[in-house]
N, C-alpha and C positions, 0 to 999 in steps of 0.2 A: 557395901561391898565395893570394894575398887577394883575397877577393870587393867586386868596387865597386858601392857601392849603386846604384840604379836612380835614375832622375830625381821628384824630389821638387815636390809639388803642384800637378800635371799634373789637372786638370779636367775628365770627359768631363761633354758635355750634350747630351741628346737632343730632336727637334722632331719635332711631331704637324702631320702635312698635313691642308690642309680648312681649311671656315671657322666660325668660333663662330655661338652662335645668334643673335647680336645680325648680324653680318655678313650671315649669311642671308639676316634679316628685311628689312635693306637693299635686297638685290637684289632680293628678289622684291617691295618697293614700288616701287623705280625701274622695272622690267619691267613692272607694273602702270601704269605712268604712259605706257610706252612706249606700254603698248597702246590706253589713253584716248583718246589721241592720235592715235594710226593710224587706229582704227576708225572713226571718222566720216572720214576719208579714203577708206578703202578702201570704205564703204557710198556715198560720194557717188561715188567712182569706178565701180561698179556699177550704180548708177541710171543716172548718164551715158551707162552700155553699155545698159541698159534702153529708156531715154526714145530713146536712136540707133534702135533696134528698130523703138518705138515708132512713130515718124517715118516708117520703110521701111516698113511697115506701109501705113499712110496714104499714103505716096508710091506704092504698089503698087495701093490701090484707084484711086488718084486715074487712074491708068495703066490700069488699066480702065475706068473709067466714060469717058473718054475713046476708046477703043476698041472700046467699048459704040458711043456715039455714032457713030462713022462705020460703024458696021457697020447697026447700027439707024433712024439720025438723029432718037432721042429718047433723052432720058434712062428710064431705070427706073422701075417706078412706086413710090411707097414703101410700099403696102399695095396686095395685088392683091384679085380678088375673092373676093365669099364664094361656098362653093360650094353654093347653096339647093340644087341638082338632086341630091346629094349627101346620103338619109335621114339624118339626125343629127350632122350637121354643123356645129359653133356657129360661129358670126361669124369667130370670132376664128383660126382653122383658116385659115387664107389666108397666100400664100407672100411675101417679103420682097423689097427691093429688094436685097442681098445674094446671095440666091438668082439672081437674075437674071444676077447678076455671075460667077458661077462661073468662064465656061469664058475669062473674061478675067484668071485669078488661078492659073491653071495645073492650074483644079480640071476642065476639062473630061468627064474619063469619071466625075466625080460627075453633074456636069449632066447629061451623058447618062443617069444612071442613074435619074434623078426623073422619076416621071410627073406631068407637069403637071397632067394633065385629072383629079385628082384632089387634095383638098387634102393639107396637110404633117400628119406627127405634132407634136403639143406635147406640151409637160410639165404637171403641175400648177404652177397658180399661188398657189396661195391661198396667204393668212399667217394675221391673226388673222378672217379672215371668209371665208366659202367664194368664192371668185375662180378663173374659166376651169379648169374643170376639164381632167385627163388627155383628150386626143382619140388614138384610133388610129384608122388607116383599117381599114376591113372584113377587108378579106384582108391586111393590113398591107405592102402595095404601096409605102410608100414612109417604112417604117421605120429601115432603116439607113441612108438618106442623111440622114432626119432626126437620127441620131444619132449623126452624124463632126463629131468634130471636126476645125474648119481652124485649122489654127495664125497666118494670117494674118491670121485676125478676135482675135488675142485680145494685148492689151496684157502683154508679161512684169513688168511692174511691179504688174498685178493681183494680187491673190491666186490659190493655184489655183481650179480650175471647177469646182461640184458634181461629185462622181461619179456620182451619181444620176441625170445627164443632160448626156453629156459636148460638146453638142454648141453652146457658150458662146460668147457675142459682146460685144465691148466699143466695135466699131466702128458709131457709129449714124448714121442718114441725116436731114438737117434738113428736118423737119416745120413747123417753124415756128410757127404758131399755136398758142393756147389751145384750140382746138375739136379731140377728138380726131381725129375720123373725117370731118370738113369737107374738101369735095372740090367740082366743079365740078358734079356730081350727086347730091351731099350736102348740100345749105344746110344752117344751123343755124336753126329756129324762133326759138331762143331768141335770138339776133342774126343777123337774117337780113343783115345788112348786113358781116359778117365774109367777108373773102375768104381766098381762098389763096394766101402771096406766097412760099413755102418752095418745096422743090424736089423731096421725097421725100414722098407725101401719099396719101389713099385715093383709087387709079383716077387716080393722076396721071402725065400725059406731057409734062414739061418739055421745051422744047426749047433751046439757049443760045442761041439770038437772045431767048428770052425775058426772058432773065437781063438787063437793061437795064441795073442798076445795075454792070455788069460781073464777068467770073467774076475777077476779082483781089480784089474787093469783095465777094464772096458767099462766107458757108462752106455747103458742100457736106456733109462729114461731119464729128464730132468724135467725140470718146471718157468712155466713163461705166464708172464702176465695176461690177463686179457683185456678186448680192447674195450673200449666206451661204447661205440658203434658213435664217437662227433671227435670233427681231428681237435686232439688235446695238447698236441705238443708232445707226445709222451713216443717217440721212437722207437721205444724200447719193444712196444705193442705195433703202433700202427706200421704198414708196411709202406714204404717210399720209395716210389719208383725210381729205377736208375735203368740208364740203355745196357742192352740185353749185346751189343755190337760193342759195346767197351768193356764186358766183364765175360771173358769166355774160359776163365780159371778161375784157383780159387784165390790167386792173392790179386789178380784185379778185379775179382768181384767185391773181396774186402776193401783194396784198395778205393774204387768206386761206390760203393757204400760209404765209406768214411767222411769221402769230400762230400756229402749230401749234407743240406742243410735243412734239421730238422723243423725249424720252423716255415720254411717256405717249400720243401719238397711238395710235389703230388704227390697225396697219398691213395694205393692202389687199393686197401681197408682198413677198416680203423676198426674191426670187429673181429681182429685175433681171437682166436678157442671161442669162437660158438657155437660150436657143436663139434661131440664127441664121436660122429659115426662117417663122418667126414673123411676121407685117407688122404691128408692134404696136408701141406704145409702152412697153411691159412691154419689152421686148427691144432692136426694131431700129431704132425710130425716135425724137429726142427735140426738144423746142422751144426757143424765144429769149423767152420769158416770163421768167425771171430768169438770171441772170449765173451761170458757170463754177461748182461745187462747193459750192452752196448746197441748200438741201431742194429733194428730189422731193413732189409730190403728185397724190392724183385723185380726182375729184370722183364720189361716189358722191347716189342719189336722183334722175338727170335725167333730165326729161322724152324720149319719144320715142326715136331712134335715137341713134349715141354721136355724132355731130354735136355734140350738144350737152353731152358729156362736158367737164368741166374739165379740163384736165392740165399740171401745173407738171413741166419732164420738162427741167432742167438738165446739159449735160455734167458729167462730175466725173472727176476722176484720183489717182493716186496719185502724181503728181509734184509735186513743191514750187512752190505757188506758182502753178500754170497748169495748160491742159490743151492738148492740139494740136489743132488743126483744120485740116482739108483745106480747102483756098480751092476755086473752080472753074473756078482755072487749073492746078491740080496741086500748086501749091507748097503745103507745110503752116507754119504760122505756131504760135507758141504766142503763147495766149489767155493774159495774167493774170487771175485770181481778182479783182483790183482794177478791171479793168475798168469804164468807165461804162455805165449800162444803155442809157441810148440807142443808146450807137456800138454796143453788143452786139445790141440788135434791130434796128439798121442792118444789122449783118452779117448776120442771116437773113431781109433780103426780098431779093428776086431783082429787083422794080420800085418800091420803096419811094422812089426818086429821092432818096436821100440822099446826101450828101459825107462822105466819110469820111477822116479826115488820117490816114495811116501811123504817126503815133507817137500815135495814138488807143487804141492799146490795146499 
């Protein structure tokens, strides 16, 4: 038998799976590119869900204060009194227009739980100069209401809230004027011809027939950052002091606020809205002195009572471009940063008899 040879120049080749380094490098730039791309999508889609919040928020107080009103038939005051009868008590110890609002925000067996006839706990305030110290009550009667937080008061688009005092606000009530503590039993010395045309004030009892220029016309509340409690640079929050001898109106206290320089001012606190039971301007109440997300300021050195306090006390947010405000029909609007100033302090009088066109702001 003869053997027949086998098949002749037959070729195995062998292939390696996977991709070389250079293929690699491809994909993970294209996926890199992917995510460029997304990511400011999905951070604006987020906000979106934020700012929605944010809104509910304000549509929820606005449903209160209105609830308020037919229960009461005045609005809240925005700084209640001081409590003198009260050994050691400083000024600023006095409970808020928020406070008031509790049992209309679902917060009611908190409300029940506050003893009125006694003032609230604060936080320290100070930053780079000693400002409102720690206050506790005596027997500390109304500690832990002072320090719940409501999630209602607090914009998700903020940052978080100190831990050191959890008990943080971003919802603040329109004070309106430059004079901080100007009230109808308050004159200011310093202008005594300043009135009060805002709606949350020291010892003030609004009522909406007052509101002349109409509650569709009038903001009610708006929204402000809060602060770090370390100076950050961020103006918008921390308060900067300016002389209280050079801003005794309201366009030199804008004026005078403006020229301050944020990175080098003293700052009076860097702990804007720390607390919601506070009747302050530190906290829960802010004005129509200058326009949306510009510098905070206050006026240290003034004669007499804080009547005649300076205070540039501007909404500010963390949403692009604007901030919301509660009107005081309910509806909330968002304010642009671009805003005119006039139409802007048109919206914080309540009888200023101005005209205000809807595509004004």
């Amino acid at each position: 038998m003869v053997a027949r040879p086998g098949p002749i120049g037959l070729l195995r080749t062998s292939r390696r799976s996977g991709f070389t380094l250079i293929e690699l490098l491809v994909v993970i730039a294209i996926i890199a590119v992917l995510i460029a791309l997304l990511l400011p999508a999905v951070q604006a889609a987020r906000e979106a869900a934020r700012r929605s919040q944010c809104v509910n928020n304000l549509k929820q107080i606005g449903i209160a204060i209105h609830n308020y009103v037919s229960t009461v038939n005045v609005l809240p005051f925005g700084k209640g009194g001081a409590y003198t009868s009260v050994p050691g008590t400083p000024i600023y110890a006095r409970w808020s227009a928020q406070s008031q609002l509790l049992a209309y925000i679902e917060q009611g067996n908190l409300f029940n739980s506050i003893n009125f006839s006694l003032p609230p706990e604060t936080p320290g305030m100070a930053g780079d100069v000693p400002f409102m110290p720690a206050y506790q009550d005596p027997n500390r009667e109304n500690m832990t209401s002072s320090l719940t937080q409501i999630n209602a008061f607090l914009c998700p688009s903020d940052l978080p809230a100190l831990a050191s005092w959890p008990g943080g606000v971003n919802y603040l009530g329109n004070l309106q004027s430059w004079a901080c503590d100007l009230g109808e039993n308050s004159p200011s010395t310093v202008a005594p011809n300043e009135t009060m045309r805002g709606i949350f004030y020291y010892l003030s009892a609004v009522k909406f027939s007052d509101v002349t220029d109409g509650l569709s016309n009038t903001v009610f509340f708006s929204e402000k950052i809060r602060g770090t409690g370390t100076r950050d640079g961020d103006a918008r929050s921390d308060q900067m002091v300016i002389s209280a001898s050079a801003a005794t109106d309201v366009n030199s206290t804008l004026t005078t606020c403006r020229a301050s320089n944020p990175l080098t001012a003293t700052r009076l606190t860097s702990r804007q809205g720390m607390s919601w039971v506070m009747g302050e301007m530190c906290c829960t109440t802010y004005n129509h002195v200058e326009t949306p997300n510009k510098q905070t300021c206050a006026g240290t050195g003034y004669p007499g009572t804080m009547a005649n306090m300076p205070m540039q006390i501007p909404p500010s947010s963390r949403h692009p471009g604007g901030v919301n405000a509660l009107m005081g029909d309910g509806t909330v609007r968002f304010i642009k940063d671009s805003v005119n100033i006039t139409t802007w302090r048109a919206l914080g009088t309540r009888n200023g008899g101005e005209v205000i066109s809807a595509d004004a702001y």
